[in-house]
LUMBAVO-307973 format. One line per field, with one value per residue (C-alpha): residue number from 1; x, y, z; residue in three letters. Coordinates in steps of 0.5 Angstrom, whole numbers, plus 500, padded with zeros to 3 digits. Example, Ala and Ser with C-alpha at 12.3 -4.5 7.8 and 13.67 -1.06 7.14 Angstrom:
% residues 2
k <- c(1	2)
x <- c(525	527)
y <- c(491	498)
z <- c(516	514)
r <- c(ALA	SER)
% end
This chain:
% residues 291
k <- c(1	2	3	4	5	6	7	8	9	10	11	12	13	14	15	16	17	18	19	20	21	22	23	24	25	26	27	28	29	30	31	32	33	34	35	36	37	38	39	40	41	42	43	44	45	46	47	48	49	50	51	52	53	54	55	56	57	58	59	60	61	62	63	64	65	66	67	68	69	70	71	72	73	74	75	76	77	78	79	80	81	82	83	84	85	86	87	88	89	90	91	92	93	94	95	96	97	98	99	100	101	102	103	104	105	106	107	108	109	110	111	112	113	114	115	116	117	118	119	120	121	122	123	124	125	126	127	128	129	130	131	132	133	134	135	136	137	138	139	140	141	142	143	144	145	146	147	148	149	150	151	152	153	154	155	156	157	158	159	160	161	162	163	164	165	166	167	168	169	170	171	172	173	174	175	176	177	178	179	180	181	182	183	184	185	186	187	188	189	190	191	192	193	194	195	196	197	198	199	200	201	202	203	204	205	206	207	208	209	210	211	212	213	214	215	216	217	218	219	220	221	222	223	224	225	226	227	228	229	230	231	232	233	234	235	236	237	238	239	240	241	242	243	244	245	246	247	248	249	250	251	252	253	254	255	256	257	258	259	260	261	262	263	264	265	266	267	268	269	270	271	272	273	274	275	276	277	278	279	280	281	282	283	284	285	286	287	288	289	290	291)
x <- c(855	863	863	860	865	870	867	865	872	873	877	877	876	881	882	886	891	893	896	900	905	908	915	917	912	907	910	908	911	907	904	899	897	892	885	882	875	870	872	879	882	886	884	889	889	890	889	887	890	886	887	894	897	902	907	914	920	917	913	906	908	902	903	898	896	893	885	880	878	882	878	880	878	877	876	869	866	873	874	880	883	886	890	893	899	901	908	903	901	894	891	885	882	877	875	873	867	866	870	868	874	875	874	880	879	872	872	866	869	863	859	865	868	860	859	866	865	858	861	866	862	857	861	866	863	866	866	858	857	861	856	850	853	853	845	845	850	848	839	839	837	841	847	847	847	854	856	856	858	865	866	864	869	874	875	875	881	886	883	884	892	893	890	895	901	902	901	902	898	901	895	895	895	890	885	887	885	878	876	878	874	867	868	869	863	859	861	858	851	851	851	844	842	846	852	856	862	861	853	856	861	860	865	871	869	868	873	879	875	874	881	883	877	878	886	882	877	884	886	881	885	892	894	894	900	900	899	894	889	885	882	875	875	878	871	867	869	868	861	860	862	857	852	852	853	847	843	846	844	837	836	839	835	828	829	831	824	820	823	827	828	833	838	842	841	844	850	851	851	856	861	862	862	868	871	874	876	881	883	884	887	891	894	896	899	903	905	907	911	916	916)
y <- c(682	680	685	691	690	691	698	700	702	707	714	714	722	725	733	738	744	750	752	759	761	767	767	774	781	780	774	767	760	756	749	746	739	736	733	728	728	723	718	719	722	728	735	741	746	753	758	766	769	775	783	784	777	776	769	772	767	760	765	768	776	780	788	790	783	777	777	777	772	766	763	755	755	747	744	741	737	735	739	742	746	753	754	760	762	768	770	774	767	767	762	761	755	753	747	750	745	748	753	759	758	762	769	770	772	770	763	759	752	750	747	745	740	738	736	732	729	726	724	721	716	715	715	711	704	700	704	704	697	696	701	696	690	692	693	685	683	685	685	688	695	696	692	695	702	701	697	704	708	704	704	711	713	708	711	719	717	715	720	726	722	721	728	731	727	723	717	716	710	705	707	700	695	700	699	692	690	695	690	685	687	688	681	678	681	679	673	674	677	670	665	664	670	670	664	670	673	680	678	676	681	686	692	686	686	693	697	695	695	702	704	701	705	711	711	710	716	719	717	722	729	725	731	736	736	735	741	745	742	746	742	745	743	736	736	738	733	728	730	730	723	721	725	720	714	715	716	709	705	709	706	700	698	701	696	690	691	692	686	682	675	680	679	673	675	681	679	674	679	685	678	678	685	685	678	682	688	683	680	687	690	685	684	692	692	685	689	695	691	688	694)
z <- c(062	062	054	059	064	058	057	064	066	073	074	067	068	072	074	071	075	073	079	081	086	087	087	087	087	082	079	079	078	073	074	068	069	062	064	061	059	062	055	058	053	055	054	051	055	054	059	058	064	068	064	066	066	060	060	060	060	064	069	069	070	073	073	078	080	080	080	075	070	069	062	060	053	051	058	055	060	063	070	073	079	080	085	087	093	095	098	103	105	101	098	093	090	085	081	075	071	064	059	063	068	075	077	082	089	088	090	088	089	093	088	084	089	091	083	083	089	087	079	081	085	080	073	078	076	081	087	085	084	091	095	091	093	100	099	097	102	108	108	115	116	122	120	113	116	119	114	110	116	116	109	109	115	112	105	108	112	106	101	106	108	100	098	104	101	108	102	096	093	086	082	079	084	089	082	081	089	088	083	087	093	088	085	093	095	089	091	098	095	091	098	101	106	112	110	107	111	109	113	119	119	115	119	119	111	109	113	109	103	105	106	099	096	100	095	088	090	091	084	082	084	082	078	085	088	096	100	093	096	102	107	105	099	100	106	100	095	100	102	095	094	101	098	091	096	099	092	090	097	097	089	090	096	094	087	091	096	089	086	091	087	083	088	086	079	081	084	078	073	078	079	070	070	077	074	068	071	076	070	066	072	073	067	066	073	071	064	068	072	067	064)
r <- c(UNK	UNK	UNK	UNK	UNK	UNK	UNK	UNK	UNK	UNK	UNK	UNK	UNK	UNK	UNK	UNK	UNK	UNK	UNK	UNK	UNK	UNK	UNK	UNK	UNK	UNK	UNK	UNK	UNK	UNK	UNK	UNK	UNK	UNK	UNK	UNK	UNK	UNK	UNK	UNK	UNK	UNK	UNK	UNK	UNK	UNK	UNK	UNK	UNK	UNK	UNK	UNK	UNK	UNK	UNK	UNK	UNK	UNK	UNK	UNK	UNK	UNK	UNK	UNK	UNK	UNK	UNK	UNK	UNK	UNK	UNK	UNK	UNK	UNK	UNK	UNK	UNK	UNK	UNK	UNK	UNK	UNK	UNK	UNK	UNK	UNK	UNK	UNK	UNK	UNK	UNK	UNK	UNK	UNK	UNK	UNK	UNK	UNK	UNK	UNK	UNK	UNK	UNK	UNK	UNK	UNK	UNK	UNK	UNK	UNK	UNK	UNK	UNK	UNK	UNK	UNK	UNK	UNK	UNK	UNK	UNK	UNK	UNK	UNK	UNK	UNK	UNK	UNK	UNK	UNK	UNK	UNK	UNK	UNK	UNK	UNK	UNK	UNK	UNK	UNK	UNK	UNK	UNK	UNK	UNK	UNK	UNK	UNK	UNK	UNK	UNK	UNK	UNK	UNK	UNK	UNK	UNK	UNK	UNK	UNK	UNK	UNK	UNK	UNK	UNK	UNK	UNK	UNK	UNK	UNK	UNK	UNK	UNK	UNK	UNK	UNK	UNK	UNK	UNK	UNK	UNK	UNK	UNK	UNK	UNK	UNK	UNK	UNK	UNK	UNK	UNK	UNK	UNK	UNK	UNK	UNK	UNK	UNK	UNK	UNK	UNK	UNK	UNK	UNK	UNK	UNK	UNK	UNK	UNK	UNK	UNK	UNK	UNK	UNK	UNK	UNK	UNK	UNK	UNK	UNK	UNK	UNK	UNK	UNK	UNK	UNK	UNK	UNK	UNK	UNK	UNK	UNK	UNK	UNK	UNK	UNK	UNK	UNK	UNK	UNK	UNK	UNK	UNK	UNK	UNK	UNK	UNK	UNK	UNK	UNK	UNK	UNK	UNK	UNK	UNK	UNK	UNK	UNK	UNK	UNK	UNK	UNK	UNK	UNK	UNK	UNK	UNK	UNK	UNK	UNK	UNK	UNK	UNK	UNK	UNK	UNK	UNK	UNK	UNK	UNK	UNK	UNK	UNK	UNK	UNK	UNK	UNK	UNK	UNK	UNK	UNK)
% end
C-alpha cells in the first residue's frame, strides 16, 4: 500500500488556457497557458486559430472577426480552456477536451466543465479516499448524509472564492493538509464504531476539512486567471465534482454492506497510502521553503 501511495499522486492533471481579449477593433491580446496530461507532463500547445485570425506582433489580428473553429492540435488527453472577451463586454467560454478544439460563438462548455468536474474527483486519489473514508467513519445513514452535505457546501464555498480570486491558496501547503486530513481520517475509521471524533461529530470534523478541499479542487483551474471564468461554468464544474462524489459514496457503502469486515482493513490500507502522501508533501513543501 505505502508503494501505491508513491504512484497515486492528486491534481497531477491540470487545464490549460488560451485566452483572447480585445484590445483594439479586431485585435486581441494573447494568453496561452501549457496543460498537463493525466501523467503530468506538459502539453505543447500550438493553436490554428479561426479562417482570418493570423498572429501579427504578440497580438491575434482577425480581419472580419473572431469566430470559427479555434483547433488544439496535440492537446491528447489534456483539457483547456478558451476564454474570449470583447471590447463590447461579450464573452465566450469553453473547455476544450480533445484536439478538435472549440467553435467560437457556439459555447458548448456544458458537457466540458460536467466531464472535468466528474475527473477531477475520480483521478484525484485523495479527494476520493477522503469521500470513502467518510462511508467508514460515520456508519449512520442519516449522519453520513450530513456529513457529505457539509463537506459538499464547505468545498464549493473556497472553489468558487479561489476560482473568483477573492483567495489565493499556497498550492503546497493546501496539498500537504489535504493529505493530512485523509491519514486523520483514516485513523478515525481504524477506532471502533463510535470512539472516533469524526463519528461523534462528523460536521465539526468534515467542515473544514471541506474548506481545505474546496482549495485543492481549485488547484485543478490553476492555469485561469481570475475573472476568465464564468459563473456557469464554475457551477458546472462544481456539479461535476458532486456528481463523482456521489459515485464514489454510492460504490463505497454498497462494498462495505457486502463485505462489512473490510472496514478496518480498509482504513489500514487508505492510512499507508494517506501516510506517504504527508511525509511526500511535507518534505516538498519544506524544500520549497528553503529554496
Amino acid at each position: 500500500m505505502l508503494l501505491v501511495g508513491g504512484v497515486a499522486q492528486a491534481h497531477d492533471m491540470g487545464p490549460g488556457a488560451v485566452s483572447l481579449r480585445e484590445v483594439a477593433p479586431g485585435v486581441f491580446a494573447v494568453r496561452v497557458t501549457t496543460p498537463r496530461a493525466p501523467g503530468g507532463s506538459p502539453v505543447g500547445l500550438a493553436p490554428e486559430w479561426p479562417a482570418g485570425c493570423a498572429p501579427s506582433g504578440g497580438r491575434l489580428v482577425c480581419s472580419d472577426g473572431l469566430s470559427g473553429a479555434l483547433r488544439l492540435p496535440g492537446l491528447g488527453d489534456a483539457q483547456c480552456l478558451v476564454a474570449v472577451q470583447w471590447l463590447d463586454g461579450r464573452r465566450f467560454e469553453a473547455l476544450a477536451v480533445d484536439a478538435a478544439g472549440v467553435v467560437v460563438d457556439r459555447p458548448r462548455a456544458g458537457l466540458g466543465w460536467l466531464r472535468a468536474g466528474v475527473g477531477h474527483i475520480l483521478l484525484g486519489p485523495d479527494h476520493l479516499l477522503f469521500v470513502l473514508g467518510l462511508v467508514l467513519v460515520v456508519r449512520r445513514r442519516r449522519a453520513l448524509l450530513v456529513a457529505i452535505t457539509g463537506f459538499t457546501v464547505a468545498h464549493s464555498l473556497t472553489l468558487a472564492l479561489a476560482v473568483l480570486g477573492v483567495v489565493a491558496p499556497a498550492g503546497a501547503a493546501v496539498e500537504l493538509l489535504i493529505a493530512a486530513s485523509v491519514l486523520l481520517l483514516a485513523r478515525e475509521a481504524a477506532c471502533e464504531a463510535g470512539d472516533g471524533l469524526a463519528a461523534r461529530w462528523p460536521v465539526a470534523l468534515v467542515v473544514p476539512f471541506g474548506l481545505l478541499h474546496g482549495l485543492g479542487f481549485a488547484g485543478a483551474l490553476g492555469a485561469v486567471a481570475p475573472g476568465e471564468l464564468g459563473l456557469a461554468a464554475l457551477a458546472l464544474f462544481n456539479v461535476g465534482i458532486e456528481l463523482g462524489q456521489v459515485a464514489a459514496v454510492a460504490v463505497g457503502a454498497g462494498a462495505l454492506y457486502l463485505a462489512p469486515r473490510a472496514r478496518r482493513p480498509a482504513a489500514w490500507g487508505m492510512g499507508c497510502v494517506a501516510g506517504w502522501w504527508t511525509l511526500d508533501r511535507a518534505a516538498a513543501w519544506i524544500g520549497g521553503l528553503v529554496g
